[in-house]
Backbone bond lengths (Angstrom), bond angles and torsions (degrees), N, CA, C in turn:
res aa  C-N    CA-C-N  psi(-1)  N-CA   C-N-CA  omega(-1)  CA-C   N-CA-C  phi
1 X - - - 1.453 - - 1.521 110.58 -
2 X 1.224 124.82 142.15 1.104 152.11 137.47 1.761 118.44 -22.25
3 X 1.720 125.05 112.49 1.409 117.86 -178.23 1.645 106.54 -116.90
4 X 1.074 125.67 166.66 1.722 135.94 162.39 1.306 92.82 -107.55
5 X 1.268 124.02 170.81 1.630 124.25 152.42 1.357 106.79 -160.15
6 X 1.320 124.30 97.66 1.435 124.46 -176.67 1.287 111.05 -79.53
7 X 1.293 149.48 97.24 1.189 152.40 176.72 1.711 123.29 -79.17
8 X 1.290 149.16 123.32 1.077 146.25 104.41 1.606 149.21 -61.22
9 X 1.722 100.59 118.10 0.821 101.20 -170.39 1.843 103.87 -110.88
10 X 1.157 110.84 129.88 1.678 120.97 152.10 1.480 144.25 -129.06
11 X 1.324 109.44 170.52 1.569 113.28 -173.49 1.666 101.09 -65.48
12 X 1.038 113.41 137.66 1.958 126.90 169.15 1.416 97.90 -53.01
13 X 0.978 105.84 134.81 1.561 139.61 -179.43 1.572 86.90 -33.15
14 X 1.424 109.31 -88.70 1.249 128.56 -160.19 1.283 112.46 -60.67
15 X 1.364 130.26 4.08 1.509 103.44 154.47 1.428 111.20 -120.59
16 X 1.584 121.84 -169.59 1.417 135.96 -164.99 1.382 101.73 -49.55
17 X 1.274 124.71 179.48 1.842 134.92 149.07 1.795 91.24 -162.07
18 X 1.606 89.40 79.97 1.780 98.81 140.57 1.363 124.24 -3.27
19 X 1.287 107.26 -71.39 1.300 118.83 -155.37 1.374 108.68 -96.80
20 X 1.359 125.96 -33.67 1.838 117.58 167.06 1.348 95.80 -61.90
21 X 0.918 129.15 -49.54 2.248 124.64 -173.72 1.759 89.80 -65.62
22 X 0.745 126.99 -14.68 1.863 100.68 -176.76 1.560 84.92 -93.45
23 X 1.440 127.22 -42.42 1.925 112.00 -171.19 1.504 105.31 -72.90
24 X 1.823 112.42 -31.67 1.482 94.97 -174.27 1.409 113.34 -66.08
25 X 1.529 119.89 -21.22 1.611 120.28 -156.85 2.327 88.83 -95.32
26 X 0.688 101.51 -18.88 1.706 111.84 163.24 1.467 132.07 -82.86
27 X 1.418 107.56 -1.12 1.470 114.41 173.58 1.141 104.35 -117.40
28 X 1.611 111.90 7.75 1.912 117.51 -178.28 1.811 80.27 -103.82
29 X 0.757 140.04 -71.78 1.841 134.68 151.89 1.122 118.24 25.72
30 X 1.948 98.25 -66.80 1.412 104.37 -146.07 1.300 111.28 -121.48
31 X 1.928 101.55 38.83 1.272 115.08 -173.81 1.452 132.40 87.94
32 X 1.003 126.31 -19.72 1.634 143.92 -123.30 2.105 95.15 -137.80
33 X 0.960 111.89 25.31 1.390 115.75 -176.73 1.664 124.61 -57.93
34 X 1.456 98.24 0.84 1.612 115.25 177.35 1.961 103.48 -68.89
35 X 1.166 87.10 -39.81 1.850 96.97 178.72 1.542 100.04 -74.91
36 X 1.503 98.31 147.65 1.455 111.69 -164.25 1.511 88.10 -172.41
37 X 1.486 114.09 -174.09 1.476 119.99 -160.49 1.444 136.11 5.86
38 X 1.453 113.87 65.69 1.775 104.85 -167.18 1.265 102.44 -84.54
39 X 1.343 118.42 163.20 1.519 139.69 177.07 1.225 117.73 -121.29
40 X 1.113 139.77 110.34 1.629 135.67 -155.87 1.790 101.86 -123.28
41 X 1.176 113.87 73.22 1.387 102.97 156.93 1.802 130.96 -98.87
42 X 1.262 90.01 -126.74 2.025 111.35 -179.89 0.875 117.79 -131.75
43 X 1.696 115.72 131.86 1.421 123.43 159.60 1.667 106.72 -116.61
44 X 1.303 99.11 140.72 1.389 116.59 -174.86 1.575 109.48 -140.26
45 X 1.311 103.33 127.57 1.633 131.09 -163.41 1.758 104.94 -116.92
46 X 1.509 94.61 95.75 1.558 99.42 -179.67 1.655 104.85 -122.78
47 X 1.738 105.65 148.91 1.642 110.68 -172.50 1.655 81.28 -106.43
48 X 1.345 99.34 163.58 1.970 102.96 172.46 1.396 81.92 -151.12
49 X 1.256 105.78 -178.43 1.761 134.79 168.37 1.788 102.14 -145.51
50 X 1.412 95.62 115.83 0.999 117.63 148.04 1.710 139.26 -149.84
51 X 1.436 118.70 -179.34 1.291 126.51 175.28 2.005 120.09 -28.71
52 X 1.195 71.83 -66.25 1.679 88.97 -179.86 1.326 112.66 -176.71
53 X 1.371 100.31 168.28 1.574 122.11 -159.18 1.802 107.75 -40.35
54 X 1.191 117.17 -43.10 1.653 124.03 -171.25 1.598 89.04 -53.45
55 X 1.605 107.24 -74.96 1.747 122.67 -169.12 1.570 89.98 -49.69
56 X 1.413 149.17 -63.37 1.583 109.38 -166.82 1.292 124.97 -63.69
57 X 1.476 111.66 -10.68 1.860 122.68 -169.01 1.568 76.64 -82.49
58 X 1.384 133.83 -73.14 1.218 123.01 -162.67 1.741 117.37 -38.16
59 X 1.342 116.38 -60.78 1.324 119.94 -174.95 1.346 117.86 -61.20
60 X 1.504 116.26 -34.48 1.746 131.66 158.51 1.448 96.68 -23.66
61 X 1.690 118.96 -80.57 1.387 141.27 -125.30 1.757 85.82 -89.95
62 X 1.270 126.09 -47.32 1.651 127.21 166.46 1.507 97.56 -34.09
63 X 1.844 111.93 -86.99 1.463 86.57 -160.35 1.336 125.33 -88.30
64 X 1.504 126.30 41.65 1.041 124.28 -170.10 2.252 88.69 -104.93
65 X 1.451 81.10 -46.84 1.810 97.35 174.20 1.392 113.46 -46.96
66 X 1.564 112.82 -38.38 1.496 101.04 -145.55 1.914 91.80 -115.84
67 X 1.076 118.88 -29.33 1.193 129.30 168.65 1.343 165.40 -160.66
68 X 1.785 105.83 24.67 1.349 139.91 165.93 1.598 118.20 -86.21
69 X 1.818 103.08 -23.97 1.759 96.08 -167.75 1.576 90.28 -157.53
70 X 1.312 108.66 125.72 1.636 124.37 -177.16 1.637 87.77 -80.05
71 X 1.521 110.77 120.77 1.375 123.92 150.76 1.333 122.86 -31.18
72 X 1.432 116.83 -69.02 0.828 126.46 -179.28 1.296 135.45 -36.67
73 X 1.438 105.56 -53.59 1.571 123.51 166.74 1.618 123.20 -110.58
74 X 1.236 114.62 9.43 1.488 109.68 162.72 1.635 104.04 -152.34
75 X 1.894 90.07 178.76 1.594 85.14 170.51 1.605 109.72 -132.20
76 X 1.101 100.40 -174.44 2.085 86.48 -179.83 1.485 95.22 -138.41
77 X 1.674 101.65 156.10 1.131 112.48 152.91 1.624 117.96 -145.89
78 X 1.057 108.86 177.86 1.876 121.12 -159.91 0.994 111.37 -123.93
79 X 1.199 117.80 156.00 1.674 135.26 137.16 1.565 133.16 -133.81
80 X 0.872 101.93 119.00 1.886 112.68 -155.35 1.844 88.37 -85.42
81 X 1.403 108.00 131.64 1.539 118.86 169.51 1.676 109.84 -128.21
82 X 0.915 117.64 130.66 1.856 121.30 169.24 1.512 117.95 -102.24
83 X 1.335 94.63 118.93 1.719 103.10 -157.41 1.501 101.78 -88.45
């Protein structure tokens, strides 16, 4: 079968994001000062083929583990679709 896998990836709560504080301190700019705490990560849209639903969650969580989202500094999450 045929998979979607919509992935999000972001920075861990608990540390900085550079880059949401440069848009939040830019929507005080651009009028718009209601916006405050932004979060600026990744979304990543991958198709796979596999067996079944378990084996695409498995292969999801491989390359999301091993090389879509640094542990260290972010976390990920999914959504498994069967096309």
């Amino acid at each position: 079968m045929n998979y979607r896998a919509e992935i999000n990836v972001m920075p861990l709560k608990a540390l900085l994001d550079p880059q949401g504080k440069a848009v939040a301190n830019s929507m005080k700019n651009l009028g718009i000062p209601e916006i405050f705490d932004v979060r600026i990560g990744k979304h990543i849209t991958l198709h796979l083929e596999a067996d079944d639903e378990q084996s695409a969650k498995e292969k999801v969580e491989s390359a999301c583990s091993k090389l879509l989202a640094n542990p260290i500094m972010e976390y990920y999450e999914y959504k498994l679709y069967s096309e």
